[in-house]
Structure formats: C-alpha cells, structure tokens
N, C-alpha and C positions, 0 to 999 in steps of 0.2 A: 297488527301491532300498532300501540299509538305512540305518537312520538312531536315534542313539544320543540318549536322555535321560537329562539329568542336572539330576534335581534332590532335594534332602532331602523334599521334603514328598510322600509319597506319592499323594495325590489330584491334586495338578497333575500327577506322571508317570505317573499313571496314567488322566488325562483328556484329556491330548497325543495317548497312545500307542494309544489307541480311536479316536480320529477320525483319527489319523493312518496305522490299520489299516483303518478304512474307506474311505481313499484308496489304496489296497494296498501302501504302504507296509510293509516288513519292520521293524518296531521291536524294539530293545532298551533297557533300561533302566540304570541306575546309581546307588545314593542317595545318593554322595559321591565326591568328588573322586578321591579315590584310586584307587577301584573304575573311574572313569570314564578313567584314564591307564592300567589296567591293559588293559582291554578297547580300549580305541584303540590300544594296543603291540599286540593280538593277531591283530585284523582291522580290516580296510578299513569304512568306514561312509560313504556319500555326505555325509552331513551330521552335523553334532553339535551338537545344543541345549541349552544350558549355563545351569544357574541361578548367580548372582554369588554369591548370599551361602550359604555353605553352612560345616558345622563340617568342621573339620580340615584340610579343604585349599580356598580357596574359589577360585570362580568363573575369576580372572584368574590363578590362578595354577597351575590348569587349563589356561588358555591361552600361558600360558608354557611348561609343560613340554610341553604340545603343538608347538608351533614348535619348541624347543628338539629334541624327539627325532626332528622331521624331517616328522611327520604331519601329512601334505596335505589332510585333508577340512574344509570349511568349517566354522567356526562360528558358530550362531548363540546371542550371550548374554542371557537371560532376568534381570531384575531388577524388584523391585518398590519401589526406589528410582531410579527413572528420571529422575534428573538428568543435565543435558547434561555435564557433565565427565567422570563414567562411562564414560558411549558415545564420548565424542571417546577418554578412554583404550584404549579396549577394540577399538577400529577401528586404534588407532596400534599395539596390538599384535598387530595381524594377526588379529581377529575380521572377520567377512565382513559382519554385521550387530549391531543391539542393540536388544531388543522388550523394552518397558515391562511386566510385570505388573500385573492380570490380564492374558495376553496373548489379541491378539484371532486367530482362529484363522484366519478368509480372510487377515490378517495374515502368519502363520505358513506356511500354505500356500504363498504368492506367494514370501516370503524363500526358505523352502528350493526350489521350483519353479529362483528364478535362482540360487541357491547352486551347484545340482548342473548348471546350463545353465552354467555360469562353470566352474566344476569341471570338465567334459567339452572344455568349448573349450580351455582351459588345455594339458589329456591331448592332444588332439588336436593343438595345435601342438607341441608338444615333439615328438610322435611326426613330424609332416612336420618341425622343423627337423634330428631325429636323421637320418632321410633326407634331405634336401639337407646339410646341412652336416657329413657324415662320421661313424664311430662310434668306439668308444673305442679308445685305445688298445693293440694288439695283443703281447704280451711278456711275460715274466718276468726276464729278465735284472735283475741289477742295478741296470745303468746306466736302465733303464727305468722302476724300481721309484723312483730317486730321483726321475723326471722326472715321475712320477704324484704323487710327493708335493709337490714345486711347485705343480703343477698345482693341486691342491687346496687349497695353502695361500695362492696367490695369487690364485688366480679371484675369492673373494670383495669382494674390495678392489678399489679403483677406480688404484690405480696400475698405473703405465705398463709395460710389458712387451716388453724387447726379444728375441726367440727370433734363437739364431745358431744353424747349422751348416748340413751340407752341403747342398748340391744331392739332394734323391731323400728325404731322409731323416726328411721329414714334418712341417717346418715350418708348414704350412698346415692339418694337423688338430690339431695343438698349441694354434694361435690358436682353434680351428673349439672346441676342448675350453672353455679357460679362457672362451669366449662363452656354452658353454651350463652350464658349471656358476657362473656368477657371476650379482649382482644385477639385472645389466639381459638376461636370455637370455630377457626378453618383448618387450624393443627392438630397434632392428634390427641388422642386422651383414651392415657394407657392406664388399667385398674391393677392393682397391685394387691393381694391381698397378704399380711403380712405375715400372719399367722398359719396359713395351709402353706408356707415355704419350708421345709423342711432345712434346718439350722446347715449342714451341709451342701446345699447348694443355692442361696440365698446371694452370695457373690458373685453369681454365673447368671440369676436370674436379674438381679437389678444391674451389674456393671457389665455382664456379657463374655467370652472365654472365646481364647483362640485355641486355634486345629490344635491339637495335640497335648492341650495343656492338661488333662488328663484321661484317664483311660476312655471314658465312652463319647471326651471329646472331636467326633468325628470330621466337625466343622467350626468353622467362624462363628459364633452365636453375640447377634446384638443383644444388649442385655435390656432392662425397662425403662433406663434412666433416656439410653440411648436410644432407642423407639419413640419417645416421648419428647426428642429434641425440638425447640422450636412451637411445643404443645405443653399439657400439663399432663402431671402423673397422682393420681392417687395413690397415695399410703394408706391403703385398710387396716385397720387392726393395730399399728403403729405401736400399740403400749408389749404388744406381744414380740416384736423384732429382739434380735437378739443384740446385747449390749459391743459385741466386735461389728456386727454389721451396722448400729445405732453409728460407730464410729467413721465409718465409710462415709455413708451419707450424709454425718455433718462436713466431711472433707469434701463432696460434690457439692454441698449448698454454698461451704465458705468459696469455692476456687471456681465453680464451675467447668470440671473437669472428674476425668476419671478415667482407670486403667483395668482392660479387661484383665482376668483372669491369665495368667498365663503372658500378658502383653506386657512390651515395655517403653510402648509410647503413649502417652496422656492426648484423651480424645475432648475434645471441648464440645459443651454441652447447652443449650441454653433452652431450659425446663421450669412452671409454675410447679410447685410443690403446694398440693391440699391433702394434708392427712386426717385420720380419722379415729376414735378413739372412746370405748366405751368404761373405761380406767380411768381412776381419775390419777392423772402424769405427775405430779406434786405428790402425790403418798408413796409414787414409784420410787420419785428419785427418793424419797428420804430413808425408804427401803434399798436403797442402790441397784436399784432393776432400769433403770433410766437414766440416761445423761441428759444432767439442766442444761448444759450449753446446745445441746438441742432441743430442746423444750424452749429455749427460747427463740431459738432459730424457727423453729415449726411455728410460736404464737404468736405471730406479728398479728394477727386478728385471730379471736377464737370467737366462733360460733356453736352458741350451747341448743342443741335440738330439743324441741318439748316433747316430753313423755305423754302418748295417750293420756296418762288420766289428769294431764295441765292442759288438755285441749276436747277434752268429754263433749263439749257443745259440738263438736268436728263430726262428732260421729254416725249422725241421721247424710251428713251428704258426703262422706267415706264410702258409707255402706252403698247411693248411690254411685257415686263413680267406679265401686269397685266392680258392682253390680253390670253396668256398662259396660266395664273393659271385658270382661269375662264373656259375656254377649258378644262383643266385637269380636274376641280370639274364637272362641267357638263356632262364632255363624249363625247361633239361636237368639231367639228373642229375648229382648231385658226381661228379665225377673223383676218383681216389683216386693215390696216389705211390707204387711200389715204397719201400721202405729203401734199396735201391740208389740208386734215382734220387737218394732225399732227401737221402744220404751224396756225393752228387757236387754237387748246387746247394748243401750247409753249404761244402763244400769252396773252391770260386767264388771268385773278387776279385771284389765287389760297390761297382765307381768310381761305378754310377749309384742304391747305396744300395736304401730299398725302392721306389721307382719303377721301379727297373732289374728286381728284382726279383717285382714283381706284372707286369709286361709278358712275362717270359719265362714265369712258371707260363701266364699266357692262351694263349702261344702254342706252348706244352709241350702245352696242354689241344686245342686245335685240330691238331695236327701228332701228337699222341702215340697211344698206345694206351690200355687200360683195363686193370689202372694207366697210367700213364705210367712208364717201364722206363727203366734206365741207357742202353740203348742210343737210344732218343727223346735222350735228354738229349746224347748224347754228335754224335746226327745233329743236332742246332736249336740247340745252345749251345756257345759260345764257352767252355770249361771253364778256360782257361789262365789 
C-alpha cells in the first residue's frame, strides 16, 4: 500500500514515514500543500496524512482541492492544535479522520489499517453495484451526447427525475446511471415496476403492511418506499399506477412520510424518486388517467431518452458491445460482424429500439457464422 505525507516539518515526515516503512508500507512524502495536490493529481495513494497548519497552502485546503478534483484516497489530518471544532470541520469536509500532534503512532497505524479497509469496501461495491445495476451509457451520437450531460448534471442533486421514451430504449439504465453517479449510490436503490403490481396489493408493496392487517398478512412487510429510505427508488411504468395509489405517493413525496397498511403510526422516509414512463403524462391527465399535481411533483427535470432510429449512427458499436457482453456471460469468444451484415442491421426499423436490438445480435450470434455475414442476417431477421 502507498501512502502520502504531508507535512512542513521535516522530522515529523520523516519519523511517520520510517515506521510507517517498517510496516511495509510504500511511503512518499510532500513539505507543503502544493506539492501534495500535485502528486495526489498523478497517482493513486491508499491513504494521505495531512498536517493542518502548513505555509502556502494549508491543511483544509488541501482537503478541499482534494474532493474538489475528484480524489478518492482517505485522509487523515495531523494537527498540533487539536481542538474539537477543527476535527468536526475537517470530517464535514470529507477528511476520513483527525489525530492530535504529537501523533501517537498505534494511533496512526489503526486510522490508516481502517482508512484503506473502508477505501476497498467502498471499490468493491461500486464494482458489484456496476454489475448488477448496468454499465454506461453506450453512443456517440448527438442525441446521446446531450443525454450524458443531464445525466451528469442532474445526478448530483436530489430532485426528482422523470425519464420518457420509448419502450426498448433504455429507460432503466438511465435511472440505474443518475443512481450510481449521484450522492446516495452507497444507499439503496429499489426498482419498482409499476405496472406488473397488481392494483390490489400496490399499497403493501410501496408502503408496507403490518401482521395481521390482512388475511395472508403473516408478517411485518417494509414496503419499497421504505426499503428505499435514505437511497432512491424507481418508478417503472409510472403512467400505468393506479390513480388511488398515484394519490399515496403524492402524499409521501409532499410530507415525506407514510403509513403501512394496517398501521397507525407515520414512519418517515427520506427517498430520491426517478420515475419512468413510456406515455406521454400530459395526454393522461387530460384523459383523467393521471394526476398533474404529480406530474409536477415527478418533473422537476424530465429526461427524454432517444429512440434507436434518433441514434442509427449508434449502432455498428451497439452491436459491438452487445457482441462483448454476451462473450463475457457465456465464457466464449467475441463474435465479430461482416460490414455487410452491420450495413443491413444500421439499415433495420428498430419499433423495439435497443432491446429489440441486443436480442437479435444474441441471436445472429448463436444461428450466425464467424463473422456473422449478411446472409445470417438476411436468414434470422426480419430486414423490412
């Protein structure tokens, strides 16, 4: 493990960085601030131990342009005025720890020991929720190009996020996106789909139902809202909810609260709501199938997803990635696409978008040849 000291006074970093080599720690050093934001820009360090008061640039403001430039490695900050107001600041600004000067060094060992155990666990779930919950966005296209930059300019924030378009066209890693790049993508993030709820038990599934409230109530059940506390929850299908349950969930979004089924204390909740929607919400309400005071609620930012055939340039390096993944699931080698073949699937009306999409490369890749050839394409697919 490597791990970076920063402090002016030569003999403290250089009495860290001995014992901290006798622990076979890989250390490097830094005598000021500066030096120490240059070298965290250039490589990874599992940890970084930061003295507060230093010339030029000091300690906290070190830790600012650390967070600031994006860099993940713990810090721990070193001060030989160790007052509690300090450390409350220095923790609220995303410092990991804050050891008193002289610092004591079994001290020092144990902080960084869970610095980098907290640091790897961290790595490690992003890594499993990048697996379970989809990868990035695949395109160039324009229309795509502006969808990435929503993405990124909304994720951060806690408003509410309604994604429309069509059926196939990716709706569901859109949400899966703004979850893992936003504040709560250590929370959870519960998928809802609104439409396989059957209208009879819809208010057991999102608010939850105590013991006995009815017959096959055999237990306490948390409902989705309330799994979802503290994280965000997907609304799938959203235009499909039923107009009594449309009513519930504007009363959790206005109060932040809610009452199971059966219960009669209000449990408080605190949930991002991104729903999703292949209807357009505006022709609902004016048919009265929707409530506008949740349509408004829901479109604090709406995100319109491009149809395949507003992103047709997408689709020579679709067909590779999809190509890839299906390789990686199965264990066999990528398949690769004649030009031909690729120049006949750009060509395609794609009504079921990239879902329709990624189903026929799989089944191009199982029925095809190596490449897979215009003539594969022309025997397994519906070209018209």
């Amino acid at each position: 493990m490597k791990i970076l000291i920063v402090d002016d006074e030569k003999a403290i970093r250089n009495s860290i960085k001995d014992i901290l080599e006798m622990e076979d720690y890989s250390v490097e050093t830094a005598e000021n601030g500066v030096e120490a934001v240059a070298k965290a820009s250039k490589e990874k360090f599992d940890a970084i131990i930061c003295d507060i008061k230093m010339p030029e640039m000091d300690g906290i403001e070190v830790l600012d342009r650390l967070v600031a430039d994006g860099i993940e490695s713990p810090v721990i900050m070193l001060s030989g005025h160790g007052d509690l107001e300090t450390a409350v600041t220095c923790i609220k600004k995303g410092a990991f720890d804050f050891i008193s000067k002289p610092p004591d060094i079994n001290r020092i060992l144990i902080t960084i020991k869970n610095a980098t155990d907290k640091a790897n666990l961290v790595t490690q779930t992003r890594i499993l929720k990048k697996k379970v919950y989809g990868q990035d966005i695949i395109g160039s296209a324009e229309a795509v190009g502006h969808l990435k930059d929503m993405i990124a300019k909304v994720a951060p924030t806690s408003a509410s996020v309604l994604i429309t378009g069509p059926n196939g066209s990716g709706k569901e890693l859109v949400a899966q996106n703004l979850y893992q790049m936003s504040n709560r993508s250590m929370g959870p993030y519960v998928e809802v789909n609104c439409a396989a709820i059957p209208p009879e038990l819809i208010d057991s599934e999102l608010f939850g139902h105590k013991k006995g409230s009815f017959t096959s109530a055999i237990r306490d059940h948390k409902g989705k809202f309330e799994q979802a506390d503290g994280g965000t929850i997907f609304l799938d299908e959203i235009g499909d909810m039923s107009l009594a349950a449309q009513a519930k969930v504007l009363r959790v979004l206005q109060e932040k609260k809610l009452t199971p089924v059966g219960g009669d204390k209000e449990i408080s909740v605190d949930v991002r709501v991104i729903a999703a929607t292949n209807k357009n919400l505006r022709e609902e309400i004016e048919k009265g199938n929707f409530r506008e005071d949740l349509y408004h609620r829901l479109s604090v930012i709406v995100i319109k997803v491009p149809s395949l055939e507003e992103r047709r340039e997408d689709i020579p390096e679709l067909i590779s990635h999809f190509a890839e993944r299906i390789a990686s699931d199965s264990g066999e080698p990528v398949r690769s696409f004649s030009p031909e073949a690729v120049k006949l699937l750009k060509e395609k009306n794609w009504p079921g978008n990239i879902r329709e999409l990624r189903n026929v490369v799989h089944r191009l890749i199982i029925l095809g040849g190596d490449p897979v050839s215009a003539a594969d394409v022309r025997d397994n697919v519906d070209i018209n």
